[in-house]
C-alpha positions in Angstrom: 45.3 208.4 59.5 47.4 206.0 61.5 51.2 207.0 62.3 52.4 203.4 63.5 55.5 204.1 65.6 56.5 207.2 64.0 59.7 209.2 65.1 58.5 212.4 66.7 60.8 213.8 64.7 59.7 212.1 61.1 56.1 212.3 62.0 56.7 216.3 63.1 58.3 217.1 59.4 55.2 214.8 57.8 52.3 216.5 59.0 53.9 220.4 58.2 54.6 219.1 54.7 51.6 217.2 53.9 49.7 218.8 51.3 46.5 221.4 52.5 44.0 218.6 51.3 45.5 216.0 54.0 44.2 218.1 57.2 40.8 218.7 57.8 40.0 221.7 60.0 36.5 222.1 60.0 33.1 220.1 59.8 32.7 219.1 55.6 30.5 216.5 54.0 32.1 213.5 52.6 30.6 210.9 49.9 32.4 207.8 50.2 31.1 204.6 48.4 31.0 201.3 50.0 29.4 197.5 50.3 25.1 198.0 51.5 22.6 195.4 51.9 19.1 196.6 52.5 16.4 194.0 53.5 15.8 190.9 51.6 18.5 192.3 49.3 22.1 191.6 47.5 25.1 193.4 48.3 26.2 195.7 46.3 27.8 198.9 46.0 26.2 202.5 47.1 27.5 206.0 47.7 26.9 207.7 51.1 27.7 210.8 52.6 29.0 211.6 55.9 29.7 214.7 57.8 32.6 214.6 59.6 36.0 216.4 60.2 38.3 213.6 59.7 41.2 214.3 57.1 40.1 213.4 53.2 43.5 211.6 53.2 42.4 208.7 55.4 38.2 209.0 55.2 38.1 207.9 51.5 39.7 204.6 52.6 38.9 203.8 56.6 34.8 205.2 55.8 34.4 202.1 53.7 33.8 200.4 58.0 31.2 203.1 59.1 27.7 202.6 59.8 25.7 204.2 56.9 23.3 204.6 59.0 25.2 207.3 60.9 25.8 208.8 57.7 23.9 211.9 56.9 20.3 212.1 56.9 19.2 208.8 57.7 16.2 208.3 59.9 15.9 205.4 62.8 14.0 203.4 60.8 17.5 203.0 58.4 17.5 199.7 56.7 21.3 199.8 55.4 24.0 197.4 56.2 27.7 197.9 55.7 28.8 194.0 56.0 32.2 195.5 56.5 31.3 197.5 59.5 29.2 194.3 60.8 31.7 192.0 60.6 34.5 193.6 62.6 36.7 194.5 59.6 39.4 197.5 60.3 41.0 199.3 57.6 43.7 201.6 57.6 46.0 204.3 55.4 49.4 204.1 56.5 50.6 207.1 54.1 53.5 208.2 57.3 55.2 205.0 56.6 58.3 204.3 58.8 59.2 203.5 62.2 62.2 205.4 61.9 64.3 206.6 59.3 66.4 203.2 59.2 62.7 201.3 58.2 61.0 202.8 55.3 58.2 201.5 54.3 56.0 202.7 51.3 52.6 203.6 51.3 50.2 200.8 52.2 46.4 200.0 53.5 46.4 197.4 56.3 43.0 195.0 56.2 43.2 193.8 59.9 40.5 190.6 59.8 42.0 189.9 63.5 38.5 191.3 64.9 36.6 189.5 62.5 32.5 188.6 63.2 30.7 186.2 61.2 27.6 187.6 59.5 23.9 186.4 60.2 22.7 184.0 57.9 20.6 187.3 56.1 23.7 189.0 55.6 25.6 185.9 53.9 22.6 185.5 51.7 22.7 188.7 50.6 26.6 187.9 48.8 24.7 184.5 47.1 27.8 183.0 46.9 29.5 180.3 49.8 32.5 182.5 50.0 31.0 185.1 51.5 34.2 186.2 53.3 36.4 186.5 50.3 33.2 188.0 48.4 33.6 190.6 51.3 37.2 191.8 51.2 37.1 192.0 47.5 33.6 194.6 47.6 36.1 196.3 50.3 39.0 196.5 47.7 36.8 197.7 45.5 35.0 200.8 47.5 38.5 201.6 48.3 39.2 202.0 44.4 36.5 203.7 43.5 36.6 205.9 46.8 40.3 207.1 45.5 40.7 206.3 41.6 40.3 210.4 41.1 43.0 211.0 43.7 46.5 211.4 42.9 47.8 210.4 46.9 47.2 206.9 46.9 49.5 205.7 43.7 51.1 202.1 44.5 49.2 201.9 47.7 50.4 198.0 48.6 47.6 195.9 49.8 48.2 194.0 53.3 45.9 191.2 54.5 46.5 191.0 58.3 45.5 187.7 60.0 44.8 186.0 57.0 46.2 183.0 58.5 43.3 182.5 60.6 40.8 182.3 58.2 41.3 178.7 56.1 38.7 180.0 53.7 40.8 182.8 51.9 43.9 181.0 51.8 43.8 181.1 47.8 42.2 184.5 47.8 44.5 186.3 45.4 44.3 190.3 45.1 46.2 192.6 43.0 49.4 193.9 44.9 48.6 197.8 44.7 45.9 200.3 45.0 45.7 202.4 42.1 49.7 201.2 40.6 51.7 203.1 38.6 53.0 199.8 36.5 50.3 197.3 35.8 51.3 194.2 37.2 54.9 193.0 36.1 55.5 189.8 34.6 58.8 187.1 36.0 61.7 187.6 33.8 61.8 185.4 31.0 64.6 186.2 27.9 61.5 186.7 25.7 59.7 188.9 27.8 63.2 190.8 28.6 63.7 191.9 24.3 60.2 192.9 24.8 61.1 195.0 27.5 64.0 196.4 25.9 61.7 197.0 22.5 59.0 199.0 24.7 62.1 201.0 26.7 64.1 202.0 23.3 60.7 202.8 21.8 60.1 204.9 24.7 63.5 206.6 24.3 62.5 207.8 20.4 59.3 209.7 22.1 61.6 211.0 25.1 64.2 212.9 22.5 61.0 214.3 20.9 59.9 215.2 24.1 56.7 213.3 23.6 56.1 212.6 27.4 53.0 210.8 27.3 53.9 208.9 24.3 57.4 207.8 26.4 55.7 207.1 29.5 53.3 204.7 27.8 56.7 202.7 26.1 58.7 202.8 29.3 55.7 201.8 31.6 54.9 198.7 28.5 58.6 198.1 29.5 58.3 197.7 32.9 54.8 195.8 33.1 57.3 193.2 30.6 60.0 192.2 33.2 59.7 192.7 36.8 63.3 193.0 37.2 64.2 195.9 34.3 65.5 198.6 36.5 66.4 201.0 33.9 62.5 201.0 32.5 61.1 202.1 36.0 63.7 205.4 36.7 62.8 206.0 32.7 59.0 205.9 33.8 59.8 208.3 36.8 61.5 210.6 34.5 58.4 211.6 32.4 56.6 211.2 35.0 58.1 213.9 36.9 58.7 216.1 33.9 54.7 216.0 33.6 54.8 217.1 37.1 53.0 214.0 38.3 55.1 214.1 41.3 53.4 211.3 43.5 53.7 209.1 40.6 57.1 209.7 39.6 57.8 209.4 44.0 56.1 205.9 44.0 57.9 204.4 40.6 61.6 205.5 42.1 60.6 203.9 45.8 60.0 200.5 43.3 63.1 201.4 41.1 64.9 201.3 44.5 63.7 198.0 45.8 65.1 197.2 42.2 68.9 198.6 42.7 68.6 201.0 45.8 72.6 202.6 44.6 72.0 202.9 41.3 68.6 204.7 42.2 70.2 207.5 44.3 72.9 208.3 41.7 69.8 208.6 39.0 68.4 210.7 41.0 71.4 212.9 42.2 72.8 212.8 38.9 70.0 213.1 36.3 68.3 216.7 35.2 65.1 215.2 34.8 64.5 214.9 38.6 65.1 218.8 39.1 61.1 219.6 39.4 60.5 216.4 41.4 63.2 217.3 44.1 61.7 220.9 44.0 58.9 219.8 45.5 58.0 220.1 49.4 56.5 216.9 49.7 59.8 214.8 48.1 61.2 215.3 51.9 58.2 214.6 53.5 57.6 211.2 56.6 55.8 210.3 53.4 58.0 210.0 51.1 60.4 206.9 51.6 62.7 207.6 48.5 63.0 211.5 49.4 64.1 210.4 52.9 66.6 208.2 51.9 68.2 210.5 49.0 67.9 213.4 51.5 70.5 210.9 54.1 72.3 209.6 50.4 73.4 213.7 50.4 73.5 214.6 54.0 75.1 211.0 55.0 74.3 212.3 59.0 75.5 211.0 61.8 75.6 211.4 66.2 77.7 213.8 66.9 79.9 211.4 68.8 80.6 209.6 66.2 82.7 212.0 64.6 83.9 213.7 67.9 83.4 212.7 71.5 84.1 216.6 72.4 81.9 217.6 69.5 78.8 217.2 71.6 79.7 219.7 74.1 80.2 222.4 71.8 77.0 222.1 70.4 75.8 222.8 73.8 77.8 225.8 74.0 77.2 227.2 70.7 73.8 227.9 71.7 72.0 226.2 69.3 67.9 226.7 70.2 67.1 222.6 69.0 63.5 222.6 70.5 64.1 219.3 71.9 64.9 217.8 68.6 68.0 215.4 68.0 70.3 217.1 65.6 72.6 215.1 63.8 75.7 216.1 61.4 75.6 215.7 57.6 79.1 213.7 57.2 79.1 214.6 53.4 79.9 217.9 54.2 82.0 218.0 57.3 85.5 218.9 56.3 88.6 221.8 56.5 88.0 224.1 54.4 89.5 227.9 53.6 87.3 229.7 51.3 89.2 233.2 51.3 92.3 231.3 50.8 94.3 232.8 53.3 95.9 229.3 54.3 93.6 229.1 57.7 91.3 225.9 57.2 88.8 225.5 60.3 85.9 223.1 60.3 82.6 222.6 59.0 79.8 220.9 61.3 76.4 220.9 59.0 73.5 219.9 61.8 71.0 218.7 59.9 67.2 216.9 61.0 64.9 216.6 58.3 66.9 219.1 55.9 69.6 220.8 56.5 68.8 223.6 58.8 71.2 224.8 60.9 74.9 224.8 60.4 78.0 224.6 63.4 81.2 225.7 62.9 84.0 225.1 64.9 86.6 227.8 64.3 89.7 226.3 66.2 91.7 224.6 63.0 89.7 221.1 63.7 91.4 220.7 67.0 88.4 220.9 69.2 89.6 222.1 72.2 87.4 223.4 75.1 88.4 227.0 74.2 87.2 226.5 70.8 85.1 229.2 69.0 81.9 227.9 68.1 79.2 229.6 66.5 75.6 229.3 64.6 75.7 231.7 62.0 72.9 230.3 60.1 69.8 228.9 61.6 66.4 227.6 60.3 65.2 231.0 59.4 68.1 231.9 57.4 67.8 228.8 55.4 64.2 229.5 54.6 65.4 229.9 51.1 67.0 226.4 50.6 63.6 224.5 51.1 64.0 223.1 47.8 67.2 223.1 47.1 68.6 219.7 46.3 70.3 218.5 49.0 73.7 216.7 47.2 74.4 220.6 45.7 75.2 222.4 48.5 78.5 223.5 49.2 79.6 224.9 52.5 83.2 226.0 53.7 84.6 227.8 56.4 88.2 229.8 56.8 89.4 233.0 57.9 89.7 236.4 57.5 91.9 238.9 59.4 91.5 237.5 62.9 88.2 236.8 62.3 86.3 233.1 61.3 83.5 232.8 58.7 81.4 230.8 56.8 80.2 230.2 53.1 77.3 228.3 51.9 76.0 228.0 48.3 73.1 226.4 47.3 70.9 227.0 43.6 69.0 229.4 46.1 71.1 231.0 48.7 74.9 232.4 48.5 76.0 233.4 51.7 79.5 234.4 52.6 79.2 235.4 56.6 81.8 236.7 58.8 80.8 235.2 62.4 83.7 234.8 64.6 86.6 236.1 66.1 
């Protein structure tokens, strides 16, 4: 699987949290279906195994290029031809979507024709058709469905036709937007097809009170398909979707609710009980999970350091914070003066976060941040262990005093912590 231009940081906290079927770690056979033509004969579509120890993730889409030939148990005298593999095609699964956290992109598989070859005449012949290249990409679309139709990691999978431009022959060639979508293809607003909508979504709403989920998600997903521009019928959607626990599908119907209203989608999902589950889940915070990055920096709001502080840098340094190389930030949502024991001393609250909260400065000087400060780490990555799925908008933290000594609080759903760290 391809990372494009991944953050080391992004793609670091992608791979631990991708699920166990995404890494391969030892020789398997795969059967992946795609385009042959055997001699004399018409294309059409075959299954073949490979062995190989290339992740499941990206094999059941980029195998649809290989030789079959190579693929298990073929002898020399091999007559298959993938037209894909002959003419040049590459295809990739960009599933660890984003060049950095300020570009998310959602999950997509790239048809690069840039390399393209032009078959023999035999090969052509074999598509009996004079659009033989368009003939081609869609028998590619279509091993690429069937290759993943049983898998639930490749929901709204956009479809990208790279250096299309080039070819003058598949300028019309229109192909449906997604991979295995969510919502069938939505219609242009019209005031007709908006009562509809509505119809489908209050419908929808009748089922959801009777906690008939897949009665509701059927309504609200009619909704949707009706106007393209009906926010409220897509966050509906996710909301049974996740309360079935079909977490990838709930994940990918938010990331198009958010292209929708990208506020109103955060509050849904900060505010709203139905997301509970879905926000539970390990893979919600994952490099592959645009909308769980962007509602984890919606709760965290992080920033540099310097932003906040010039001389807060520094005391980083000096708190002795082990950061493994990796670029900390502070979760502005959180940073304030605080005084838990109410005692009347306030100090101040640093939250460092990098994919999660995971480690947490205080600066125990009364937010004055002088060199003599007291700084401290009383809670690390290991200590937080708990919070992995704690939502990120319901944590509270404080800091204040005690005596003559400094301390900390922090209370998630999971953890309640109440530390004395400091004199």
């Amino acid at each position: 699987m391809r990372l494009a231009t991944i953050a080391l940081n992004i793609m670091v906290a992608g791979i631990l949290l991708l699920p166990s079927m995404a890494l391969a770690t030892e020789e398997y056979d795969l059967t992946v279906t795609m385009p042959i033509i055997r001699a004399g004969g018409r294309a059409g579509l075959e299954q073949v195994t490979f062995r190989t120890y290339s992740s499941p993730l990206e094999t059941r889409v980029g195998a649809v290029t290989w030789d079959p030939c190579k693929s298990k148990g073929k002898s020399l005298d091999c007559d298959m031809v993938n037209p894909i593999h002959a003419a040049g095609i590459n295809v990739s699964l960009y599933a660890y979507n984003a060049e950095d956290e300020a570009h998310l992109d959602g999950c997509y598989i790239k048809i690069d024709l840039s390399g393209y070859k032009a078959l023999s005449r035999e090969l052509r012949a074999a598509f009996q058709t004079d659009k033989v290249k368009e003939a081609l990409i869609r028998r590619l679309v279509e091993s690429i469905g069937e290759n993943t139709r049983d898998s639930r990691y490749y929901a709204d999978c956009e479809w990208r036709l790279i250096g299309k431009e080039q070819h003058s022959d598949i300028q019309d060639i229109k192909l449906q937007k997604y991979l295995n979508p969510v919502i069938p293809e939505c219609q242009p607003r019209t005031p007709e097809r908006t009562r509809q909508a509505r119809a489908y979504n209050d419908q929808g709403m009748e089922y959801y009170r009777a906690k008939q989920w897949k009665q509701a998600e059927e309504s609200f997903r009619n909704a949707a398909q009706q106007d393209c521009e009906y926010f409220l019928a897509r966050t509906n959607l996710a909301s049974v979707l996740a309360l079935q626990k079909q977490f990838e599908k709930a994940r990918a119907v938010l990331w198009r609710a958010y292209q929708t209203d990208p506020e109103q989608t955060l509050k849904k999902l900060e505010e709203d009980p139905d997301y509970r589950l879905l926000k539970q889940d390990a893979n919600f915070y994952s490099a592959a999970s645009p909308i769980g990055l962007l509602y984890r920096n919606h709760c965290f709001a992080p920033a540099d350091p310097s932003e906040l502080n010039p001389k807060l840098q520094s005391l980083i340094g000096k708190s002795d914070l082990k950061k493994y190389a990796k670029p900390y930030r502070i979760a502005k949502r959180y940073v304030f003066e605080a005084d838990f024991n109410r005692n009347g001393i306030a100090d101040r609250a640093y939250p460092l976060v990098i994919s999660r909260l995971e480690s947490i400065l205080i600066v125990f000087d009364g937010g004055k941040l002088g060199q003599g400060a007291c700084t401290s780490t009383p809670l690390g990555r290991y200590g937080l262990a708990r919070g992995l799925k704690d939502d990120p908008c319901r944590i509270f933290i404080g800091a204040g005093a005690q005596g003559s000594k400094r301390g900390i609080r922090l209370k998630t759903d999971y953890i309640d912590i109440n530390r004395l760290v400091c004199r």
